[in-house]
BAGU-907725 format. One line per field, with one value per residue: residue number from 1; residue in one letter; z, x, y of N, C-alpha, C in turn. Coordinates in steps of 0.1 Angstrom, whole numbers, m for minus. Layout:
// BAGU-907725
num NUM  ...
residuo A  ...
nzz Z  ...
nxx X  ...
nyy Y  ...
cazz Z  ...
caxx X  ...
cayy Y  ...
czz Z  ...
cxx X  ...
cyy Y  ...
***
This chain:
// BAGU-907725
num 1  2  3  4  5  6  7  8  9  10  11  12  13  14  15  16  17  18  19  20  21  22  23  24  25  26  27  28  29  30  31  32  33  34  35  36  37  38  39  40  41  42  43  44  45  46  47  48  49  50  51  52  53  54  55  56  57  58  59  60  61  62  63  64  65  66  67  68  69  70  71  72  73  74  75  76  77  78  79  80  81  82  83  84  85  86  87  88  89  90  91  92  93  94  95  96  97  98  99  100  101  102  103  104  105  106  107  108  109  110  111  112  113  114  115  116  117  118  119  120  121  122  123  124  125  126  127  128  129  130  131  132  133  134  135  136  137  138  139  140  141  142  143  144  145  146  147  148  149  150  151  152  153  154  155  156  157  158  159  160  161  162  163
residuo X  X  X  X  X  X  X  X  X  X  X  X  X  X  X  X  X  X  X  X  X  X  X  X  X  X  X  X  X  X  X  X  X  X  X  X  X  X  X  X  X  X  X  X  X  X  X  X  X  X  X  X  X  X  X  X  X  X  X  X  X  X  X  X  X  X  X  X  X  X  X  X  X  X  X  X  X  X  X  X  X  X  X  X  X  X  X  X  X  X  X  X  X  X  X  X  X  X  X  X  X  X  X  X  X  X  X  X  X  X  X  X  X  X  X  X  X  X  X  X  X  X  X  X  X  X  X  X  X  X  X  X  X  X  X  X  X  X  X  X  X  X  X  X  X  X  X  X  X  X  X  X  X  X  X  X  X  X  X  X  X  X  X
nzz 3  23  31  63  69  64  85  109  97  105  130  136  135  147  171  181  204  214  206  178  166  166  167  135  126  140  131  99  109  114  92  74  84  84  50  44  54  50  20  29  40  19  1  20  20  m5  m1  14  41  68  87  111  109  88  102  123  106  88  110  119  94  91  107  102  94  113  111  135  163  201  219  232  226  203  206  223  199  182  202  213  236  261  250  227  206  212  196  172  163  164  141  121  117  112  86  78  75  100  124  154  168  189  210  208  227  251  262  268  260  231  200  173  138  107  80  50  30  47  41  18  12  30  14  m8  0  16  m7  m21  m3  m2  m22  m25  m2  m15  m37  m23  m8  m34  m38  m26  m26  m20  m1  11  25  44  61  70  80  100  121  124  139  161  172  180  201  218  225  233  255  244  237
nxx 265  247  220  215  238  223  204  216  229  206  202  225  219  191  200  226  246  247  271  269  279  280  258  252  273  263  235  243  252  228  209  226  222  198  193  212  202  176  183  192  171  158  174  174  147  139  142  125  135  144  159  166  167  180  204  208  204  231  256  252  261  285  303  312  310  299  279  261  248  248  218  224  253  243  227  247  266  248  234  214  182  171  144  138  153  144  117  130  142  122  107  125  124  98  102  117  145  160  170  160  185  201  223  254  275  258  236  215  207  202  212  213  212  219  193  197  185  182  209  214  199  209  234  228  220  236  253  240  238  265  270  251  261  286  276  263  290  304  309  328  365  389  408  392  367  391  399  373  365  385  381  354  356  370  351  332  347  351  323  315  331  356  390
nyy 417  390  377  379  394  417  414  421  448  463  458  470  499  501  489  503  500  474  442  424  406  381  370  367  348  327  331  328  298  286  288  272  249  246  241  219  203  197  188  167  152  149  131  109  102  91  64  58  62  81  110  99  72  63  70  46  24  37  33  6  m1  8  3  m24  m61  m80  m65  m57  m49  m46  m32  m12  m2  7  31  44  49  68  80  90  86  52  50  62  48  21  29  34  10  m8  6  m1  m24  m35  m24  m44  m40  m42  m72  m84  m103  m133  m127  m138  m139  m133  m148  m137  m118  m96  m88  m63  m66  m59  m63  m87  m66  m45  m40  m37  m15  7  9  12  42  57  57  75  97  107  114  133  148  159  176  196  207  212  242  251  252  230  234  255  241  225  246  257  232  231  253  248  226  235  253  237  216  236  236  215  208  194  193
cazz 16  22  44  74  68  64  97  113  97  106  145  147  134  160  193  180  215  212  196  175  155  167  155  121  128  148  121  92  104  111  78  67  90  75  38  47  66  39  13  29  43  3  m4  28  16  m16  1  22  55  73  94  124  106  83  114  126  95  90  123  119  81  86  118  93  92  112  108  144  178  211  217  245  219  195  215  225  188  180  208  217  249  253  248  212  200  205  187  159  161  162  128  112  123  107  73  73  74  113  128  165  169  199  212  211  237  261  260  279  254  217  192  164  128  92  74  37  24  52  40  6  12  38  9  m19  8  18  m17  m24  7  0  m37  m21  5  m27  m44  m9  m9  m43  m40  m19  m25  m10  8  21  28  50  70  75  91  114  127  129  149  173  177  186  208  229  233  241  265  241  240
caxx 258  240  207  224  247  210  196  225  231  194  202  236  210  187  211  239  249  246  277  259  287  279  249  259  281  251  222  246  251  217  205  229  216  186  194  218  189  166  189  195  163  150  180  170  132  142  146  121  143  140  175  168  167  193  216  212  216  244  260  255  269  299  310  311  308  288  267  249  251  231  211  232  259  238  225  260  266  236  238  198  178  161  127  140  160  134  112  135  145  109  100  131  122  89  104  126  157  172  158  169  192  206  236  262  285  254  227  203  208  201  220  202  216  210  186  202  175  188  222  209  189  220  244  226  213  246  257  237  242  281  268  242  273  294  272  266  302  310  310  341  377  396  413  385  367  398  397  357  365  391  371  337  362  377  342  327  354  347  308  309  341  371  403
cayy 414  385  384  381  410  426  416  428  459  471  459  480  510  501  490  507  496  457  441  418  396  367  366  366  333  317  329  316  279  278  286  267  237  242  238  209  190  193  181  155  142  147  121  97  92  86  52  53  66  96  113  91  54  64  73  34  17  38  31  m6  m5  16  m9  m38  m72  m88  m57  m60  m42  m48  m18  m7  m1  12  39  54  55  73  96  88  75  43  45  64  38  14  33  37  m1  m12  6  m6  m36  m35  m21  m54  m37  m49  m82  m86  m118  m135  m124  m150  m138  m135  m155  m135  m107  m95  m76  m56  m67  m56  m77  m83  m58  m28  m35  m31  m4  13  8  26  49  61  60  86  108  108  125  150  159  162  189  209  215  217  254  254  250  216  245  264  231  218  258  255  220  235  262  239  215  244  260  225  216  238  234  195  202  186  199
czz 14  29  56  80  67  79  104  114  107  124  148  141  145  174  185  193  221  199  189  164  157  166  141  121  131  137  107  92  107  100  70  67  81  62  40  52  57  27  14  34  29  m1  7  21  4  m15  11  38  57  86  104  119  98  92  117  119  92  101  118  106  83  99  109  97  112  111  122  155  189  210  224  235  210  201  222  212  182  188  213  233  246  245  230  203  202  199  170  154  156  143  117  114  116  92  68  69  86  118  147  165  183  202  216  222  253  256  267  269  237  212  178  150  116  84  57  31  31  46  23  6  19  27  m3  m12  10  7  m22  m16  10  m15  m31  m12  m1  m32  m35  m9  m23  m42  m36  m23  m17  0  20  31  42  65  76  83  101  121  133  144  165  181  189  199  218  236  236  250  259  245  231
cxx 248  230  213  230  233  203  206  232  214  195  216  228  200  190  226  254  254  260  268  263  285  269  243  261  267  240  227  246  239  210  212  229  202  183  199  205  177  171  191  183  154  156  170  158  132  140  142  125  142  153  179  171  178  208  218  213  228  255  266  268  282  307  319  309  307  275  255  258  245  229  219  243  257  235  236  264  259  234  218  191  173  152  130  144  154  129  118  139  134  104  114  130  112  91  110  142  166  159  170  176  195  222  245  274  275  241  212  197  207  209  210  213  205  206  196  197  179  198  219  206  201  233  241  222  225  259  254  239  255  273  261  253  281  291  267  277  309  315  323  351  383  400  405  374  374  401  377  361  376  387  361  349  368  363  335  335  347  333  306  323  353  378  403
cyy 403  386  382  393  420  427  425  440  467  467  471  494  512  500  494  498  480  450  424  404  384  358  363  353  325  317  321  300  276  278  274  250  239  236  221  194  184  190  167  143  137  133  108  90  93  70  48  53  81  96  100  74  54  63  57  25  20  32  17  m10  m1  7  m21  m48  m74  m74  m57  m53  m41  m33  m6  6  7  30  46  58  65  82  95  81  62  41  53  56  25  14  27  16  m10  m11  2  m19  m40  m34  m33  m50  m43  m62  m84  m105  m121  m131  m138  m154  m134  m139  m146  m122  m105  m86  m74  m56  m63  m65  m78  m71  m44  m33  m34  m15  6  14  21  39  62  68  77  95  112  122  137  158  168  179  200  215  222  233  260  245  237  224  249  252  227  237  253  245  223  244  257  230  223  246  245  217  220  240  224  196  194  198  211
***
C-alpha cells in the first residue's frame, strides 16, 4: 500500500458510499507532479533558470538554426499570454541569454534569438534535464515506460479535446 491506497482506504470506511478510484489516479500524478517539478527546477537553477526561462530557450534551441522566433511564435509554442512572455523575454534578456533582433522578413517586426551564451547555457541546460529525466524513470521498464505513455496520451487526449 502506498499513501494513496491509505487515504483511500480510510474514505471507503468513512463514505462507504462514494466511489473514490479516481482519486487514487488523480492524487498519484499529482504527487508525482510534485516530485517531477522539483527535480527538475533543482536541475534548471543549477544554471541559473527557473521552469519558465528554461521553456523558451528550450523552444528556441530545439527549433534550430537560426535559433530566433518573433514573439507571436514564441508564445504559441510556450502555450503563455502576452504580457507573460514579455516578462519572461525581458529577464532573459537581461541575463544575456536572447537579444531581440530585427526581423528580416518584416521590417516593422522583431524576432527573439539566442545570444551565444543562452545557447550555451540552453545546451548544457538541457543536457542535464535529459539525465535528471533519465533517473526519474529509471525505475521503470522500456515496457512499462512505453504503457504509462499510452495511457498519459489517451487520458490527455481526451482533456485538451484530441482524438
Amino acid at each position: 500500500m502506498d499513501h494513496v491506497d491509505q487515504i483511500l482506504a480510510q474514505w471507503h470506511q468513512e463514505r462507504p458510499d462514494l466511489d473514490v478510484d479516481a482519486m487514487g489516479t488523480l492524487g498519484r500524478i499529482q504527487r508525482l507532479s510534485r516530485h517531477v517539478l522539483r527535480e527538475m527546477e533543482d536541475t534548471f537553477s543549477r544554471f541559473g533558470l527557473n521552469r519558465a526561462s528554461f521553456d523558451v530557450l528550450a523552444t528556441l534551441r530545439r527549433l534550430g538554426p537560426p535559433y530566433a522566433l518573433s514573439p507571436g511564435d514564441l508564445m504559441a509554442w510556450t502555450m503563455v499570454t502576452s504580457g507573460t512572455m514579455t516578462h519572461r523575454i525581458d529577464q532573459l534578456e537581461k541575463a544575456g541569454f536572447v537579444e531581440r533582433i530585427r526581423n528580416p522578413q518584416d521590417g516593422r517586426g522583431f524576432l527573439i534569438s539566442l545570444t551565444p551564451r543562452g545557447l550555451e547555457i540552453i545546451n548544457e541546460a538541457v543536457t542535464a534535464h535529459v539525465q535528471t529525466q533519465a533517473r526519474l524513470v529509471a525505475g521503470l521498464t522500456k515496457k512499462q515506460r512505453a504503457q504509462m505513455d499510452e495511457l498519459l496520451r489517451v487520458f490527455l487526449a481526451r482533456l485538451e479535446g484530441g482524438e
